[in-house]
C-alpha positions in Angstrom: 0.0 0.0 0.0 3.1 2.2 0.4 4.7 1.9 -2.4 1.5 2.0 -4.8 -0.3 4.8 -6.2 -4.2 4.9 -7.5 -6.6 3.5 -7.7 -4.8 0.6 -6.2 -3.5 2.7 -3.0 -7.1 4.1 -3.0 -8.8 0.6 -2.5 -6.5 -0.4 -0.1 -6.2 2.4 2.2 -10.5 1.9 2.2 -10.0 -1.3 3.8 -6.9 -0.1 6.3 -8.9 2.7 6.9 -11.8 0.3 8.9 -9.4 -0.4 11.3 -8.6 3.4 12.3 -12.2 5.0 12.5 -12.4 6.9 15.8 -15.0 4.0 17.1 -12.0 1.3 16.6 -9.4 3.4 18.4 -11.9 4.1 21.3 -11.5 0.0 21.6 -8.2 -0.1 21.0 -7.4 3.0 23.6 -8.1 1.0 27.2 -6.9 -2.2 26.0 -3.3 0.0 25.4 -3.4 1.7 28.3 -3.4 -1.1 30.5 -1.1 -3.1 28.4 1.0 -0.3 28.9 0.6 0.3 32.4 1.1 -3.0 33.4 4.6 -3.5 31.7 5.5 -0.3 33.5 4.8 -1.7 36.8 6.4 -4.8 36.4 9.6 -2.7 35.8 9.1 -1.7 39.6 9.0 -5.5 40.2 12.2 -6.5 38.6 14.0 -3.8 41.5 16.3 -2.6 39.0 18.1 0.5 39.6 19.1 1.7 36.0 17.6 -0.3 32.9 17.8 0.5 29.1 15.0 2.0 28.0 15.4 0.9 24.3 16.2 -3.0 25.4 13.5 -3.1 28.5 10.5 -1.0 27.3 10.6 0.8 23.6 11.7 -2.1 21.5 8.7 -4.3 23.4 5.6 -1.9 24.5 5.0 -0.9 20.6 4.8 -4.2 19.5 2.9 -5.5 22.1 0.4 -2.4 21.5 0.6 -3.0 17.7 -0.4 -7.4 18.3 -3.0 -5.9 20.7 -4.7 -4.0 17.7 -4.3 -6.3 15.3 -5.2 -9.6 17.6 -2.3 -11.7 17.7 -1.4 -13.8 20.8 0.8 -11.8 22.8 2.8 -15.0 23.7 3.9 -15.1 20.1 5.6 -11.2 20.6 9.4 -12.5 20.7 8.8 -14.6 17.1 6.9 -11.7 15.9 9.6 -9.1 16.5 12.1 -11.6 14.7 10.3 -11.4 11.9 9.8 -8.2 11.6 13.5 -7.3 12.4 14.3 -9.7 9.4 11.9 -7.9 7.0 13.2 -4.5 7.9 17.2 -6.0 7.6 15.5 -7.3 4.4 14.2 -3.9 3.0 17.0 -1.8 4.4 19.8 -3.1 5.0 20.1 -6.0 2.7 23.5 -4.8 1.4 25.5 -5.8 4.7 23.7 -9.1 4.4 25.6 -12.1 3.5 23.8 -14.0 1.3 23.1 -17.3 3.3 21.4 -14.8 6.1 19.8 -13.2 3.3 18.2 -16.5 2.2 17.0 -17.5 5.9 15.5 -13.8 6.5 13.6 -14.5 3.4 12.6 -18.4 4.4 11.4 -16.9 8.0 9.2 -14.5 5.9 7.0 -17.8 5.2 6.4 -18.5 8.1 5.1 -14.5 9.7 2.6 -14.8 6.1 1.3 -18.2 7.0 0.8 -17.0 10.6 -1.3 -13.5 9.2 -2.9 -16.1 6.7 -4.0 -17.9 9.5 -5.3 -15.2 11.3 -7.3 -13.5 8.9 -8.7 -17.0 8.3 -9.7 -17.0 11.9 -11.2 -13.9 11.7 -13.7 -14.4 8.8 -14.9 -17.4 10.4 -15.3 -15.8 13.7 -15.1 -12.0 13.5 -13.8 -10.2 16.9 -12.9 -6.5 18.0 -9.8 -6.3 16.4 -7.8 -5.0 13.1 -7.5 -7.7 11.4 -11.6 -8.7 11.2 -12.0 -4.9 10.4 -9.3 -5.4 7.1 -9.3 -8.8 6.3 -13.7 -8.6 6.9 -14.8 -5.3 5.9 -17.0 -5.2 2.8 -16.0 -2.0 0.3 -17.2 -1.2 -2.8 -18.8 -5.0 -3.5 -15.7 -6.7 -2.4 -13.3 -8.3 0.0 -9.5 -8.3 0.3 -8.2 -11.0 -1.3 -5.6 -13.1 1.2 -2.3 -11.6 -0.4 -3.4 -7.7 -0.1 -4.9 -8.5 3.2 -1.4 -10.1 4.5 0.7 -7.0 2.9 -1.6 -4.6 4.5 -1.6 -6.5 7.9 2.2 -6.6 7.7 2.8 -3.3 6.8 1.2 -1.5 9.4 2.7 -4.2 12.1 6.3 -3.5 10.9 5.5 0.4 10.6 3.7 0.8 13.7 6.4 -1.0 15.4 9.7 0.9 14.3 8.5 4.3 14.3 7.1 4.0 17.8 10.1 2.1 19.4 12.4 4.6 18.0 10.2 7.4 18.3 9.7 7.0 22.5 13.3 7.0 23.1 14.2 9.8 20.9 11.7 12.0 22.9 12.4 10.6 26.4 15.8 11.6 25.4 15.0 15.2 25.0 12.9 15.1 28.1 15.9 14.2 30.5 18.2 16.6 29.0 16.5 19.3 30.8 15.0 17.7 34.3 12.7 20.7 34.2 10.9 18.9 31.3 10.3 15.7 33.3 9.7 17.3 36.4 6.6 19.2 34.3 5.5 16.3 33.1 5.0 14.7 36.8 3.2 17.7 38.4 1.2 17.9 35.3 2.1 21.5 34.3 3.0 20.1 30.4 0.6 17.2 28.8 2.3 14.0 27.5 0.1 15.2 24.1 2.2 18.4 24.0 5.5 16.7 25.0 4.9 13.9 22.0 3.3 16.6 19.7 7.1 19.0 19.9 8.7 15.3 20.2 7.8 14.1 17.0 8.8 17.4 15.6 11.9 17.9 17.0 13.5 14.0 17.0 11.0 11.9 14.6 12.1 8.1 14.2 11.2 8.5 10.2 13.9 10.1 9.2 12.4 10.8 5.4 10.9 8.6 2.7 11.7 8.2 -1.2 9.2 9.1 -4.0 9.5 9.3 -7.6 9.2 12.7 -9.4 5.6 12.2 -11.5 6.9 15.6 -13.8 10.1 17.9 -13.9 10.3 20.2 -11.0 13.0 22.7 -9.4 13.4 22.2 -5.6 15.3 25.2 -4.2 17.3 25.8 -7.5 18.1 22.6 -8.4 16.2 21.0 -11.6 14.6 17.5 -10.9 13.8 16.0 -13.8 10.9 13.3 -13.9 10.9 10.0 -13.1 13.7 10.7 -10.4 14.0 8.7 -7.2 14.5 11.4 -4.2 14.4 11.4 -1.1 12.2 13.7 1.1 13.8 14.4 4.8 11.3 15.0 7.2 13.7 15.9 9.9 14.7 18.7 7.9 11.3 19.6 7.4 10.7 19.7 11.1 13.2 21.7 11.9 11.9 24.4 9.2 13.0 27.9 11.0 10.9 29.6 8.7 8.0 27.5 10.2 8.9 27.1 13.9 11.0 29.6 15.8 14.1 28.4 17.8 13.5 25.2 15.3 16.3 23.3 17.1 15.0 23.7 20.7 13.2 21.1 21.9 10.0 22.9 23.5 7.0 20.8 24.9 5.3 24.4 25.8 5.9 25.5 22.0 2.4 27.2 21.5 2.8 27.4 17.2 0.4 25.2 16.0 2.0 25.0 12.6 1.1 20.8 11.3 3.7 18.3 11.1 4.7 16.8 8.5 6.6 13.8 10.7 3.3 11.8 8.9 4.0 12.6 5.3 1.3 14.2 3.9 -1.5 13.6 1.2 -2.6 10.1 0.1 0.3 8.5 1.8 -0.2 10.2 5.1 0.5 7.8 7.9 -2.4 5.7 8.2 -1.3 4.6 12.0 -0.8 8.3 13.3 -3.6 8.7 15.6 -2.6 4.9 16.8 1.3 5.8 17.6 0.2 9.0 19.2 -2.3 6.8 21.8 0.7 4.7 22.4 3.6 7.2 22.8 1.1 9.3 25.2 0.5 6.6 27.6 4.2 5.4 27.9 4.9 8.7 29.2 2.0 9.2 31.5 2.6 6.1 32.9 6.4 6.4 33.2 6.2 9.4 34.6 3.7 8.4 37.5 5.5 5.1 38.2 8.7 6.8 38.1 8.7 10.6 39.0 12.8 10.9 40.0 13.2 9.8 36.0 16.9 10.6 35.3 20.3 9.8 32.7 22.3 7.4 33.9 25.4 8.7 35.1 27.9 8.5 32.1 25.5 7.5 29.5 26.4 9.2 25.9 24.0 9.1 22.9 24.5 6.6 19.8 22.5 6.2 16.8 22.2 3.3 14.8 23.5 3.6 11.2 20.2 3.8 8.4 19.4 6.3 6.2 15.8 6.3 6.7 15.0 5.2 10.7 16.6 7.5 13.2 16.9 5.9 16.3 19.0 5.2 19.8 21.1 2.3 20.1 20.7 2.4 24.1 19.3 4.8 26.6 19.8 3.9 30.1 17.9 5.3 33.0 18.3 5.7 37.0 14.4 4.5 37.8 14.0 6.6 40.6 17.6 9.1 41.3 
């Protein structure tokens, strides 16, 4: 659906779209919220003093949120994230892949379709509350999904919600502990964790950009682009417009511009999971910053990124629990 313009992207975002209607996400919301809540109490359970955030919470809570939506079993989250780790290495980082790996990613991809397959099989026979009845069941324009459509779709928005959100809540949590002032705000409730994600996903989105192909010639700050050219649109850079947001590279959760994102895309291709990742990234920080108001950096603790041209994304980010 991504990579697919109309009318095909048209009839397939009409069945994706089922499963984000504000009615579904008014399911969806308390079944995240105490999945999320729960994970951070059981944080307080382990007794640890400093944990990784990336390791311990981002690279888990998404993808459980995400097999919530959708329906999966949540005991199945470790082989999911395999599989989606794969596809991504896949897509992006194929050239640093040897190619007996290469071969094994691609043999494992069998197995996360027939497990979707068997879902959406599942589901038709006996329709529940969740994304995958609302895509793979959802009647539009005379007609159902076929199984191959319904699977890409299905996949899609499980390895998309997934990467953007696990990247995205370190990122931000990042910028919050830079400045204890921010996290402190946060606890007594003088900033909203809609405001802190809204200037967070301005200021350090995990989507670092996406490529699209020139449909005509066109001249982008002086440069002539002729058609049918593959480029590549940063939105970090748009986020960080200073024609469009003052003080651009200040991170600012009390920023009162109201100027809209484009962290999202835009147009047809707009992230279809927005309001979803939103939900999730809001209730990690109200609940980790009511389970955990003393919040801090571990002592020593430097930022790395990991290498990628289109995710941007911590490779660790240790915390003291309660300093």
């Amino acid at each position: 659906m991504s990579v697919v313009d109309p009318p095909d992207h048209t009839r397939l975002r009409k069945y994706a779209n089922k499963g984000f209607t504000s009615r579904a996400l008014q399911v969806f919301r308390p079944q995240i919220y105490r999945l999320i809540q729960s994970f951070v109490d059981d944080l307080t359970v382990e007794d640890k003093c400093e944990i990784d955030i990336v390791a311990d919470f981002a690279k888990r809570v998404p993808l459980l949120a995400v097999m919530t939506v959708i329906g999966a079993d949540l005991a199945h989250e470790p082989r999911y994230r395999l599989w989606i780790e794969h596809l991504l290495a896949i897509m992006i980082g194929y050239r640093t892949l040897d190619d007996r790996t290469l071969i094994e990613y691609a043999r494992q991809q069998q197995d996360f379709i027939a497990a979707i397959q068997q879902l959406i099989h599942a589901r038709r026979a006996e329709p529940r509350e969740d994304l995958i009845t609302f895509i793979s069941s959802g009647v539009v324009d005379g007609g159902l999904l076929s199984d191959n459509e319904a699977i890409s779709v299905i996949i899609l928005l499980i390895g998309a919600g997934w990467e953007t959100t696990a990247k995205a809540i370190p990122n931000i949590l990042h910028q919050l502990l830079r400045d204890p002032s921010h996290w402190e705000n946060l606890v007594e409730g003088r900033v909203e964790a809609a405001a802190v994600v809204e200037e967070g996903l301005r200021h350090s989105p995990s989507a670092a950009g996406s490529y699209r192909v020139t449909r005509c010639d066109v001249n982008v700050g002086g440069v002539q682009i002729p058609a049918g050219s593959l480029v590549f649109l940063s939105l970090m850079s748009a986020g960080r417009d200073e024609t469009k947001y003052s003080q651009a590279d200040m991170f600012d959760p009390y920023r009162q511009a109201k100027t809209p994102l484009l962290t999202f895309g835009h147009g047809i291709h707009y992230c279809l999971g927005s309001q979803l990742a939103r939900m999730e990234m809001e209730a990690a920080f109200e609940c980790l910053s009511k389970v955990f108001p003393r919040l801090s950096l571990a002592p020593g603790w430097e930022p790395k990124y990991e290498p990628s041209p289109q995710f941007r994304g911590l490779t660790d980010l240790w915390v003291k629990l309660n300093s």
